[in-house]
Each structure stands twice: as structure tokens, then as C-alpha cells.
C-alpha positions as CSV (number, residue, x, y, z in Angstrom):
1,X,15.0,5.4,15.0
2,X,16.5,3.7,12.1
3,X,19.7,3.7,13.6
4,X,18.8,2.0,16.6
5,X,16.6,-0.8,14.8
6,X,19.6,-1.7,12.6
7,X,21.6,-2.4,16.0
8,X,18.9,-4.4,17.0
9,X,18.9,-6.6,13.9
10,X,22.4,-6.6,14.1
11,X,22.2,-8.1,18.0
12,X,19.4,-10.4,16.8
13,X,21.3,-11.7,13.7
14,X,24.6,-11.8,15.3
15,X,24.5,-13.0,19.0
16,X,20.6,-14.2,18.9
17,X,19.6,-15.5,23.0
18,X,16.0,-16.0,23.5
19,X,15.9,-13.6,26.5
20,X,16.9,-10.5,23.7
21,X,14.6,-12.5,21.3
22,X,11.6,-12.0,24.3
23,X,12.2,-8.6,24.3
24,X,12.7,-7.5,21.0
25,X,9.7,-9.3,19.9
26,X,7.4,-7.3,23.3
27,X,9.1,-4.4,22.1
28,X,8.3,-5.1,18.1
29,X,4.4,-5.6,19.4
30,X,3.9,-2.9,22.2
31,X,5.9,-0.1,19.2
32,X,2.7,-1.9,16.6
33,X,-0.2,-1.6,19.2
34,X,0.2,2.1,20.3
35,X,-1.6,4.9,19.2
36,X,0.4,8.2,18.9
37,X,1.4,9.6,16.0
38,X,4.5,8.1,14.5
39,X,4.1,4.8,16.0
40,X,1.7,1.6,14.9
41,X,2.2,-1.1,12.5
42,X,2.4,1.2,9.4
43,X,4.8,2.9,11.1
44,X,6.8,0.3,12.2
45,X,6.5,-1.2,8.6
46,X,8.0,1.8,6.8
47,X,10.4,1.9,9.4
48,X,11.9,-1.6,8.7
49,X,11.0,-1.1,4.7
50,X,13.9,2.1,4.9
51,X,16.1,-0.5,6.1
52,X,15.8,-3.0,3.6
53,X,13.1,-3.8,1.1
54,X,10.8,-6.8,2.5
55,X,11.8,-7.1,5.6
56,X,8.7,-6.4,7.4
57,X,7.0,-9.4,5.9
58,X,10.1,-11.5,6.4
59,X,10.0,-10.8,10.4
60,X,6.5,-10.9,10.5
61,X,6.2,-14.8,8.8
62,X,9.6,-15.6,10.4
63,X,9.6,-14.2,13.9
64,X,6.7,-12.1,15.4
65,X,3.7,-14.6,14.1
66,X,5.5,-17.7,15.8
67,X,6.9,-15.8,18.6
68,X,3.6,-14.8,19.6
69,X,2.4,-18.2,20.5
70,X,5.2,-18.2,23.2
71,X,4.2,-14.4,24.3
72,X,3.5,-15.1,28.3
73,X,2.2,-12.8,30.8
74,X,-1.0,-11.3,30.5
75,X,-0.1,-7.9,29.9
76,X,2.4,-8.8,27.1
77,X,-0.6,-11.4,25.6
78,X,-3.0,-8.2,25.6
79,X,-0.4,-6.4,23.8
80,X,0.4,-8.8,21.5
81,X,-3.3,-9.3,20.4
82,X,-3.9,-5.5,20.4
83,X,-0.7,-5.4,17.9
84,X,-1.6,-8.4,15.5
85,X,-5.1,-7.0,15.4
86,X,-4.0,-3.5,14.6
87,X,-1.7,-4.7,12.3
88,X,-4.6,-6.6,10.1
89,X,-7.3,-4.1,10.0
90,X,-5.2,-1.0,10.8
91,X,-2.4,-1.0,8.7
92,X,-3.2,0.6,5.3
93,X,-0.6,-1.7,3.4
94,X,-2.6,-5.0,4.5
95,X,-6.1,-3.2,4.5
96,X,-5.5,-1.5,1.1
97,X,-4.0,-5.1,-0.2
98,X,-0.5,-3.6,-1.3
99,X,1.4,-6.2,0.6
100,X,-1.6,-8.4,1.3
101,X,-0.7,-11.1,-0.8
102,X,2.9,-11.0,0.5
103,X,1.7,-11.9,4.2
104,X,-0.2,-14.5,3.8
């Protein structure tokens, strides 16, 4: 999976449209609000923390938080909530205040 996330980044670094932004951002929240082993927003965190050091909180103050204002469709709005609330009282790095402080 790491593999794939750094193409990703690379496509949303290198040749950014806000159609690809749309749908890495859906993506980003429905990978954060599922429930199966492997997958959340702890998950996801350590998945972009293996890539580079920070970057989590970087896309989340950067990207996901003001993309989310913009989420339309009421399916992608559910999951977007489900995902930001997972994220705050789910994720054992915000809950356990590790990176708390880096967040907000």
C-alpha cells in the first residue's frame, strides 16, 4: 500500500486537478472511516508516517480539513463525518495526545 500512496502523492504534487484532488481526498476519508482490520485513521496515519515523518498532520491541516467543507453528495458528506469523527476519538495517536498538540 505504501507504494501505491507514494504514486498518489506524486500525482497530487506533480500534476494536481481538482477532479484527482475530489477523489483522493473521498478516498483519503472512506480508507479513515472503515472498520476492518488494517484500515482507519491510525492506520492510514502510520501508513503515511512510513512514507515520511509528519506528513499525516501536514495533509490533514493542509488538505483533508479544508477539503471537507467542499465534500458534496450526501454519501461522500456521511463519510467524511464518519472519518473526521473516527479520526478524533478513535485514533489512539490524537486520543492518547501523542500528536495532539501537532493537530491542532
Amino acid at each position: 500500500m505504501k507504494h501505491v500512496l507514494v504514486l498518489l502523492l506524486t500525482r497530487l504534487q506533480n500534476h494536481k486537478t481538482d477532479k484527482f484532488k475530489k477523489g483522493f481526498v473521498n478516498f483519503s476519508y472512506y480508507y479513515m472511516a472503515l472498520e476492518k482490520e488494517g484500515t482507519g485513521p491510525d492506520a492510514y496515519w502510520d501508513l503515511y508516517e512510513t512514507v515520511q515523518a509528519g506528513l499525516f498532520v501536514t495533509f490533514l491541516k493542509s488538505i483533508w480539513l479544508t477539503e471537507a467543507q467542499k465534500v458534496s453528495g450526501r454519501i461522500e458528506r456521511k463519510t467524511c463525518a464518519v472519518a473526521l469523527i473516527r479520526l478524533l476519538t478513535g485514533c489512539k495517536k490524537v486520543t492518547e495526545g501523542t500528536n495532539f498538540d501537532a493537530v491542532w
